[in-house]
C-alpha positions in Angstrom: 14.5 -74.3 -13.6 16.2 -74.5 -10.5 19.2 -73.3 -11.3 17.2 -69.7 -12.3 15.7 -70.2 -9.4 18.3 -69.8 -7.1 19.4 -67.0 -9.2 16.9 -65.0 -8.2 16.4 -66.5 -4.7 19.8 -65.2 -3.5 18.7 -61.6 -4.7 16.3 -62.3 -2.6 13.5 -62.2 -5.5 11.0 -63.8 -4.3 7.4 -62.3 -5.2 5.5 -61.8 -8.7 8.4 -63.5 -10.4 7.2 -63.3 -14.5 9.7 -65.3 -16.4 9.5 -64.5 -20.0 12.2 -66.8 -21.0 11.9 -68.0 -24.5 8.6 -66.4 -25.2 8.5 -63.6 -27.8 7.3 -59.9 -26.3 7.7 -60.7 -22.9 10.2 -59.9 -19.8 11.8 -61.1 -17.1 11.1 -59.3 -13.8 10.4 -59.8 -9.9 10.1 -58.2 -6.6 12.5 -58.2 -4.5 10.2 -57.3 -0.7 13.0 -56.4 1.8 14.6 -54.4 -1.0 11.2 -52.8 -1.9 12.6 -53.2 -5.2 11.3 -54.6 -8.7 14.1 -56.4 -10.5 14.4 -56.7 -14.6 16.8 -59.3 -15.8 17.6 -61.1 -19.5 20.1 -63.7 -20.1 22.9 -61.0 -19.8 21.7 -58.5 -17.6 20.0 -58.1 -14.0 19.2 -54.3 -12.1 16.6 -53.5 -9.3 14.5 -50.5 -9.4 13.0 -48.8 -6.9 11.1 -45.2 -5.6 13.7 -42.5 -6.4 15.3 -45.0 -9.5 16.1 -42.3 -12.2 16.0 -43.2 -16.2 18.3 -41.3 -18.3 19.3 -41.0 -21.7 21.4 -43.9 -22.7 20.5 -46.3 -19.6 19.5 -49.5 -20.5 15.2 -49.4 -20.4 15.4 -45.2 -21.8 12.3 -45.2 -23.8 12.7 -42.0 -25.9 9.1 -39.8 -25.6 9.6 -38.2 -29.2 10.8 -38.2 -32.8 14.1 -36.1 -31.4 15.2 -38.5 -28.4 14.6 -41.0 -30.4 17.2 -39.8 -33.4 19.7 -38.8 -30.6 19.0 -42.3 -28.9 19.5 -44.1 -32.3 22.4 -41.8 -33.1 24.1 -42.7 -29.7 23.8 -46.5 -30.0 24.6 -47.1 -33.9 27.3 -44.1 -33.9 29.5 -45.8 -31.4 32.8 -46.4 -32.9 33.7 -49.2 -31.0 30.7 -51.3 -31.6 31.3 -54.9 -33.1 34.9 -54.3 -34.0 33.5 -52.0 -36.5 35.0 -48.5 -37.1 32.5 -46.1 -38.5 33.0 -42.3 -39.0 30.6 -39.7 -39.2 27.5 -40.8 -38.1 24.7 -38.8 -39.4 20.8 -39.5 -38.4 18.1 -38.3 -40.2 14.0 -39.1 -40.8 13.1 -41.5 -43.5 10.7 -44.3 -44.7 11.9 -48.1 -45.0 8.7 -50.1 -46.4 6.5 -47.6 -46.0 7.5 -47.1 -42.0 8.7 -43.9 -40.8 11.8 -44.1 -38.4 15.5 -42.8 -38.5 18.3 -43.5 -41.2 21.5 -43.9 -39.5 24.4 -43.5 -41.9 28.4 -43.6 -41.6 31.2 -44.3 -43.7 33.4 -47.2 -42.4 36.6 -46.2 -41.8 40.1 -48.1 -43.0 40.5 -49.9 -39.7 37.2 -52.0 -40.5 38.9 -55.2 -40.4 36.9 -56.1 -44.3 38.7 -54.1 -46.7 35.9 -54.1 -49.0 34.0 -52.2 -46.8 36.4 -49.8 -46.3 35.0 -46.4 -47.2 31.3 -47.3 -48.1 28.4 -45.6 -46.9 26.3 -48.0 -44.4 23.3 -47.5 -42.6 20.8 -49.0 -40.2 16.9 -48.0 -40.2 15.3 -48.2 -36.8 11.7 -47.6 -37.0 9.0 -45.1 -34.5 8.3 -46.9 -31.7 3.9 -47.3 -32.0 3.9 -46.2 -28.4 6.8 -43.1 -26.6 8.2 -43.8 -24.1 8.5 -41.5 -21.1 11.9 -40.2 -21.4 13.9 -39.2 -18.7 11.9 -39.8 -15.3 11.9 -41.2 -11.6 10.1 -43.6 -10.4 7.5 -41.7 -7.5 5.8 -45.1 -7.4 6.1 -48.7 -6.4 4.5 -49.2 -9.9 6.9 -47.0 -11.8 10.0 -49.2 -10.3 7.5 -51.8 -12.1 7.8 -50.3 -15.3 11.0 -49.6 -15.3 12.3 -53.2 -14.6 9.7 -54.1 -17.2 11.5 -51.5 -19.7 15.1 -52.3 -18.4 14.4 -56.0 -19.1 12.9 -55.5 -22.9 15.7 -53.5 -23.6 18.1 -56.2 -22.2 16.5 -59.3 -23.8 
């Protein structure tokens, strides 16, 4: 533990440290006094957020706040060509059911670059279902509280 420790330490993260490490449905965040700033991290990520932080589509932490964000959101993330070495072409999102659970179908056809030539013009898709809870959107933190959530958001979505 001292090594994360001193992580934070020379960020100068010092108060309310929350270390969800390891533990399912949790995040890692801490406040950062001098800064005024609460901090979200992950094992691959770290940003600080404080009054006049903005959240915009496609930052890490965006929380869409309804069924069309969301299918842009999940359209922007799965539909990125470069992703994984894997070539897809023509993403297309639409509404759908998966186990009984409404959410958004994301399909594509892979491409011939896709390194398994198998795959190689089959339709694929991922199902991502509605969040039980929106999100806020795009918004600024007016609030010491607000940087609090969105370090809290920024380090779910990082984790």
């Amino acid at each position: 533990m001292e090594e994360k420790l001193n992580f934070l330490l020379k960020r100068g993260i010092t108060e309310q440290i929350q270390d969800g490490y390891g533990e399912p449905k949790t995040c890692c965040i801490g406040f950062n006094p001098t800064e005024q700033k609460w901090y979200g991290w992950s094992h691959r990520a770290i940003f600080g957020f404080g009054i006049g932080s903005k959240c915009k589509k496609g930052d890490c932490g965006f929380e869409p706040s309804n069924k069309e964000e969301f299918k842009e959101d999940c359209l922007r993330f799965w539909g990125d060509t470069d992703m994984d070495e894997t070539h897809k072409v023509n993403p297309v999102a639409e509404e759908g059911t998966q186990d009984g659970k409404l959410g958004i179908w994301v399909r594509y056809t892979y491409d011939n670059k896709v390194p398994n030539k198998q795959m190689r013009g089959q339709l694929g898709g991922i199902f991502s279902e509605y969040p039980k809870k929106w999100g806020k959107g795009e918004w600024i933190a007016e609030t010491i509280e607000d940087a609090k959530q969105m370090a809290i958001d920024f380090a779910r979505s990082v984790s």
